[in-house]
C-alpha positions as a Markdown table, in Angstrom:
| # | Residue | x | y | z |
|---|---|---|---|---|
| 1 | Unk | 90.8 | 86.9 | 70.4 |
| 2 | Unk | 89.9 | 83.2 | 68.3 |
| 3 | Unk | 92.0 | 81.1 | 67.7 |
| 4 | Unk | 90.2 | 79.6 | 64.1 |
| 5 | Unk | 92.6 | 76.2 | 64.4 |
| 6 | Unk | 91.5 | 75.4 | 67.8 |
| 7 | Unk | 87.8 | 75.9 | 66.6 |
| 8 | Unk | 88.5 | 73.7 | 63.2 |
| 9 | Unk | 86.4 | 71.3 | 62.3 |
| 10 | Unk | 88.7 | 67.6 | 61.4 |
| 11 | Unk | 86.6 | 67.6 | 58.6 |
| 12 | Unk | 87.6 | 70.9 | 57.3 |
| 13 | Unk | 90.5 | 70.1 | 53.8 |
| 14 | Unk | 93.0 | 72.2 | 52.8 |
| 15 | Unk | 92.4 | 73.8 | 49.2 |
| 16 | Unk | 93.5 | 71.7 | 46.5 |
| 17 | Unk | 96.0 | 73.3 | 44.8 |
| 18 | Unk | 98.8 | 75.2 | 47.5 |
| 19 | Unk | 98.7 | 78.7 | 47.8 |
| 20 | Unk | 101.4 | 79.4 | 45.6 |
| 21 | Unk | 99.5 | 77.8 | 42.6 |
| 22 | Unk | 96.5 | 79.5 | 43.1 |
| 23 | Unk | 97.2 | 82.9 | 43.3 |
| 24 | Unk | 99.1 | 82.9 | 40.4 |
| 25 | Unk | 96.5 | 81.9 | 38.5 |
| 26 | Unk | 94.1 | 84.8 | 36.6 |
| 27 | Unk | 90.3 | 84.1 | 37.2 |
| 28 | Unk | 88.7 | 86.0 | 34.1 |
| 29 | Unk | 85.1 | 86.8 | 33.8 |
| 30 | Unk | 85.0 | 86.4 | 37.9 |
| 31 | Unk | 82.9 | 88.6 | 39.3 |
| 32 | Unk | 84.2 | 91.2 | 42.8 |
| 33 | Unk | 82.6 | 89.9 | 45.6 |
| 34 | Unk | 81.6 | 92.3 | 48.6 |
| 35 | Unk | 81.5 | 91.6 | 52.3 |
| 36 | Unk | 83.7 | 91.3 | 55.8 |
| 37 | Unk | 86.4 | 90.0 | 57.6 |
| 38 | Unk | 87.6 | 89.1 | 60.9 |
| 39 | Unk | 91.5 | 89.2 | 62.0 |
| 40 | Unk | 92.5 | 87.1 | 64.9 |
| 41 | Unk | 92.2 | 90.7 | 67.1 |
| 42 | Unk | 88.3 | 90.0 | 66.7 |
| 43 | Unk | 88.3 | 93.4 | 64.6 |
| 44 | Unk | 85.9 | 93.5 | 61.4 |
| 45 | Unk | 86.8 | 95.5 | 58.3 |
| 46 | Unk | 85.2 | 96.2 | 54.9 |
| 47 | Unk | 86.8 | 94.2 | 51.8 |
| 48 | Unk | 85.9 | 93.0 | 48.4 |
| 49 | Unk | 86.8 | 89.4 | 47.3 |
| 50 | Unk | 88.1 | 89.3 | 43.6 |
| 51 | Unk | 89.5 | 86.0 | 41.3 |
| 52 | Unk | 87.3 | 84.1 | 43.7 |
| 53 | Unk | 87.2 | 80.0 | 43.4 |
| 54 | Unk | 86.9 | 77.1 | 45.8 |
| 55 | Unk | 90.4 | 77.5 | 46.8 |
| 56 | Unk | 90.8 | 81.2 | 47.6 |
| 57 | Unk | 90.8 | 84.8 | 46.5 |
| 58 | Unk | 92.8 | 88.0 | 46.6 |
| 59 | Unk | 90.9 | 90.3 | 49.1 |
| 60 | Unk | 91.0 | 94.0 | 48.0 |
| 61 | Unk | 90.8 | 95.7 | 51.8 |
| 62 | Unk | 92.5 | 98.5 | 53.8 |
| 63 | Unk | 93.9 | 96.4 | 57.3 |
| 64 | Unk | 95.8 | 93.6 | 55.8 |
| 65 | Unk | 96.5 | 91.4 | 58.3 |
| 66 | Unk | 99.6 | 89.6 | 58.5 |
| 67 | Unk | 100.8 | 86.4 | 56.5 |
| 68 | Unk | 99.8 | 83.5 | 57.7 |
| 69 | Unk | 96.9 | 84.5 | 59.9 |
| 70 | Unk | 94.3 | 82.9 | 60.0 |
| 71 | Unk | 90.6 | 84.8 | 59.4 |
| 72 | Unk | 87.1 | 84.6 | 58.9 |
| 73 | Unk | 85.2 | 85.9 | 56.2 |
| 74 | Unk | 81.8 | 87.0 | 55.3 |
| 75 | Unk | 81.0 | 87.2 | 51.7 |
| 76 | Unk | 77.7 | 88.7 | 50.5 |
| 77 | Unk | 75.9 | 85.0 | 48.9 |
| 78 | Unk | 78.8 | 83.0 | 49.7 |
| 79 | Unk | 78.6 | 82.8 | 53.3 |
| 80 | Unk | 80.8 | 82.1 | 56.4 |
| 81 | Unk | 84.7 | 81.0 | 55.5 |
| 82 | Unk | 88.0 | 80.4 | 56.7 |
| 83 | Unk | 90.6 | 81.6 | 55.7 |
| 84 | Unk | 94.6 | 81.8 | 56.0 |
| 85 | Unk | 96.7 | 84.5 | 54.6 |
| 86 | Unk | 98.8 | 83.3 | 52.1 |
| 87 | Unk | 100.5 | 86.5 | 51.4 |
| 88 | Unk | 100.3 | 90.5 | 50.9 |
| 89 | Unk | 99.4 | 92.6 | 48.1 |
| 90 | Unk | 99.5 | 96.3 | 47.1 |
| 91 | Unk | 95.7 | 96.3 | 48.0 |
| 92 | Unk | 95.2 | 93.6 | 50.7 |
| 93 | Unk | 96.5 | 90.1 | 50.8 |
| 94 | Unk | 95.7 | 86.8 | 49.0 |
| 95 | Unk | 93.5 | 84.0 | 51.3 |
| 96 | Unk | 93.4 | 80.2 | 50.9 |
| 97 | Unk | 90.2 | 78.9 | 51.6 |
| 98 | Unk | 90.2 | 76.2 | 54.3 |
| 99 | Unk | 86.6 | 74.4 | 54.0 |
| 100 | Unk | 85.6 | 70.7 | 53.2 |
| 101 | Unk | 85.1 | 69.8 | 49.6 |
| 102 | Unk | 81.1 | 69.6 | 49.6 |
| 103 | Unk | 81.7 | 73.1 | 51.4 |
| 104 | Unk | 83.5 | 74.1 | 48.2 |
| 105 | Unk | 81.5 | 72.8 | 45.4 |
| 106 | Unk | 78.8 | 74.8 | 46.8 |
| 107 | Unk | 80.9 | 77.4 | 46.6 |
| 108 | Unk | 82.0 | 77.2 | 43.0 |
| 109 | Unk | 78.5 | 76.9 | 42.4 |
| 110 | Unk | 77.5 | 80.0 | 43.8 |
| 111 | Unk | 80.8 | 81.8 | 41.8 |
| 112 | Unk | 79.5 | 80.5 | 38.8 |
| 113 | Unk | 75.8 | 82.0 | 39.2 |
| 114 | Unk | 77.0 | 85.3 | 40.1 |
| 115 | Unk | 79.5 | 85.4 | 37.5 |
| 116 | Unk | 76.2 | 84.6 | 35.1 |
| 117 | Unk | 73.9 | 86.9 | 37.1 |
| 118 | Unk | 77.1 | 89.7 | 36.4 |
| 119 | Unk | 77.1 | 88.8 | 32.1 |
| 120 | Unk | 73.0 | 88.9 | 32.0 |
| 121 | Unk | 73.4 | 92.5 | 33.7 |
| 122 | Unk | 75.9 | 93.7 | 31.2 |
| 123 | Unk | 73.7 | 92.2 | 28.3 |
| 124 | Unk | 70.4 | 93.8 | 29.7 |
| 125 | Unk | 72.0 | 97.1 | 30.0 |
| 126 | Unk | 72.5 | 96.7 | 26.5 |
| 127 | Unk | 69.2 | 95.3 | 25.3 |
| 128 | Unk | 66.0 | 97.6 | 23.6 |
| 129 | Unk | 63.8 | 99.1 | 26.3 |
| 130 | Unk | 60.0 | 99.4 | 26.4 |
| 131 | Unk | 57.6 | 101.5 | 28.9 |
| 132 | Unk | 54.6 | 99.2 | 29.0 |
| 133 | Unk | 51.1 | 101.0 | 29.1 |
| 134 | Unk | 50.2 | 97.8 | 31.9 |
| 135 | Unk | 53.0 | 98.8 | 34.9 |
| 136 | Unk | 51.0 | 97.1 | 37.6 |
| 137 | Unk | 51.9 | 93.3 | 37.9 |
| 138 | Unk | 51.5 | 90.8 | 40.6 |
| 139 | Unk | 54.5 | 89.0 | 42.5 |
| 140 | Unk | 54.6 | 86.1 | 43.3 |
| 141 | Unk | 57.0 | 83.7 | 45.2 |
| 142 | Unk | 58.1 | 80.6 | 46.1 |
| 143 | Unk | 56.5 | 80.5 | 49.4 |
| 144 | Unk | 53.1 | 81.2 | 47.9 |
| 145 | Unk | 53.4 | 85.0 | 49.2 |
| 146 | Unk | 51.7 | 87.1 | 46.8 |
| 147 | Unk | 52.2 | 91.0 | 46.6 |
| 148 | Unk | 51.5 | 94.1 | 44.0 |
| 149 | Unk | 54.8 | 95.5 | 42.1 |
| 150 | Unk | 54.9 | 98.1 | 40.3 |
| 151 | Unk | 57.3 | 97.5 | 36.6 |
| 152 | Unk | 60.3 | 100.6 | 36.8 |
| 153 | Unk | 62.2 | 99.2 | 33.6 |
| 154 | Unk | 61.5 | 96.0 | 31.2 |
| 155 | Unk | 64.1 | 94.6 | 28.7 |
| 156 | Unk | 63.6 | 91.2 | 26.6 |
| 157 | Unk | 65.6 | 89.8 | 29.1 |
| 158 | Unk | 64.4 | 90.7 | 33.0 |
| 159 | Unk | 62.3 | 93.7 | 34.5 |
| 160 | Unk | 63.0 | 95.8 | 37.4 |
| 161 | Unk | 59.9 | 95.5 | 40.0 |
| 162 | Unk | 59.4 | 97.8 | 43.1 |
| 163 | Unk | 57.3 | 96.1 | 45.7 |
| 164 | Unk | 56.8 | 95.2 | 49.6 |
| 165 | Unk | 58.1 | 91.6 | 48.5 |
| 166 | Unk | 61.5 | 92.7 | 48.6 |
| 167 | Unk | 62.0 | 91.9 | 52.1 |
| 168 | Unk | 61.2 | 88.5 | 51.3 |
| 169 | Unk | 63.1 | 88.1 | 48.2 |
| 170 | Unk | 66.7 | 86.6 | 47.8 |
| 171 | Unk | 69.7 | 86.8 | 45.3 |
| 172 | Unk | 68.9 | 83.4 | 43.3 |
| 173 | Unk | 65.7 | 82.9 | 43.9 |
| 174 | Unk | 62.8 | 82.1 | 41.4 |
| 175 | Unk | 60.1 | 84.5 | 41.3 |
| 176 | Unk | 57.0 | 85.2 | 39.1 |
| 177 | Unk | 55.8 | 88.3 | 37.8 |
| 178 | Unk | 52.2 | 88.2 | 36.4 |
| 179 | Unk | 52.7 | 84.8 | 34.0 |
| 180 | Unk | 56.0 | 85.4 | 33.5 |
| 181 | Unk | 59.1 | 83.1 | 35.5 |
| 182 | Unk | 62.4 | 84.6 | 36.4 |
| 183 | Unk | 65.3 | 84.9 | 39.1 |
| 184 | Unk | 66.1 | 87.1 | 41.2 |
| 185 | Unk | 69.8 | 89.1 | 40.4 |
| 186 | Unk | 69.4 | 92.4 | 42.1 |
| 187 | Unk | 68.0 | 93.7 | 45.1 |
| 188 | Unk | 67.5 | 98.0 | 45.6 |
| 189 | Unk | 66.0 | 99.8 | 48.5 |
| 190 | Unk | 62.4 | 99.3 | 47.4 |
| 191 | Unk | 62.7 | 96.5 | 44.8 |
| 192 | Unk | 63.8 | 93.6 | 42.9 |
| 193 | Unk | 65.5 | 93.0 | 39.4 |
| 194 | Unk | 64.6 | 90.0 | 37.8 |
| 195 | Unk | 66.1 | 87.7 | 34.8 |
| 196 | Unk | 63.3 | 85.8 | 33.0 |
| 197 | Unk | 63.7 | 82.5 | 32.7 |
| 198 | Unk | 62.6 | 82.5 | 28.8 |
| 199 | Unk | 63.3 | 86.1 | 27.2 |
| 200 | Unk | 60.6 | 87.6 | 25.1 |
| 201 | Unk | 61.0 | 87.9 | 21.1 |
| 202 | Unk | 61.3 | 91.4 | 19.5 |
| 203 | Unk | 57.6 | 91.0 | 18.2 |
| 204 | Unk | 56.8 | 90.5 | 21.3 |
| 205 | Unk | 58.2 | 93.7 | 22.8 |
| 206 | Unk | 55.3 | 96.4 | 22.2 |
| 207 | Unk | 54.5 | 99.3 | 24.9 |
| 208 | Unk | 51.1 | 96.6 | 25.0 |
| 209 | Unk | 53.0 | 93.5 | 26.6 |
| 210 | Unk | 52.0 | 92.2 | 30.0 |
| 211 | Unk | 54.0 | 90.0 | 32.1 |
């Protein structure tokens, strides 16, 4: 058993607008969030996070917990919050975020690059392809960690890249392939999907390009 008010920090601020405000508010274009969460029994369940901000979210998840509990939750490139439930829903229950407002900020930020990452997926999905005669390319990342890659799909606007340097790689993070700059937005089992920084031009885009 926790008891997540005992363990609160002084610092930690309520969210800004009360519960009631915030969940009636619709959060379009806001991308589903995966990840965990932990009742006050210390039991973990499954659950996706949905019309996330800095304040809450509605959590879509099979053990709802009961109103006014208090939980923890682990979302995938958000991190480690706490949470109160503010009330049920037909697929989970609605959380208020309980964090301190640099806490939150950060948070917002990272909302706002996955709901970016999410639109430059959908656009890429749409945009010409090209197999290039050149598949081998070199990765390179921020550390200075160089490894081969191998190019499994290229669009104007990012490439997707099997290599070893996907255990190193992160969601976010800046990578090169060849001479080309981009960011990471997807990770599979033995690669990486990247968004280039500067998209190439349609005269650009012949079977002959190299990254």
């Amino acid at each position: 058993m926790f008891d997540v008010r005992e363990n609160q920090d002084s610092s930690l601020a309520p969210p800004e607008k009360s519960g009631s405000d915030w969940t009636r508010q619709v959060v379009e274009n806001t991308p589903t969030v995966a990840g965990l969460y932990m009742l006050a029994n210390a039991q973990e369940y499954p659950c996706e996070a949905r019309c996330l901000t800095g304040d809450g979210a509605e959590i879509v998840a099979a053990k709802p917990g009961g109103q006014g509990e208090w939980i923890i939750l682990y979302l995938d490139n958000i991190g480690i919050v706490i949470g109160r439930i503010e009330r049920l829903t037909d697929e989970g229950f609605a959380v208020s975020l309980h964090v301190t407002s640099e806490r939150r900020a950060r948070i917002r930020a990272r909302i706002e690059w996955h709901a970016f990452a999410a639109s430059e997926r959908t656009e890429q999905r749409g945009a010409p392809r090209v197999v290039p005669l050149q598949t081998e390319v070199e990765v390179l990342l921020a550390s200075g960690l160089s490894a081969p890659g191998t190019i499994v799909d290229l669009s104007l606007s990012g490439a997707a890249v099997r290599s070893p340097a996907v255990r190193q790689v992160a969601l976010g993070q800046g990578v090169w392939l060849g001479r080309t700059a981009g960011t990471v937005v997807r990770r599979f089992e033995d690669g990486f999907a990247v968004q280039f920084r500067r998209p190439f031009t349609s005269k650009q885009f012949v079977p002959e390009i190299r990254l």
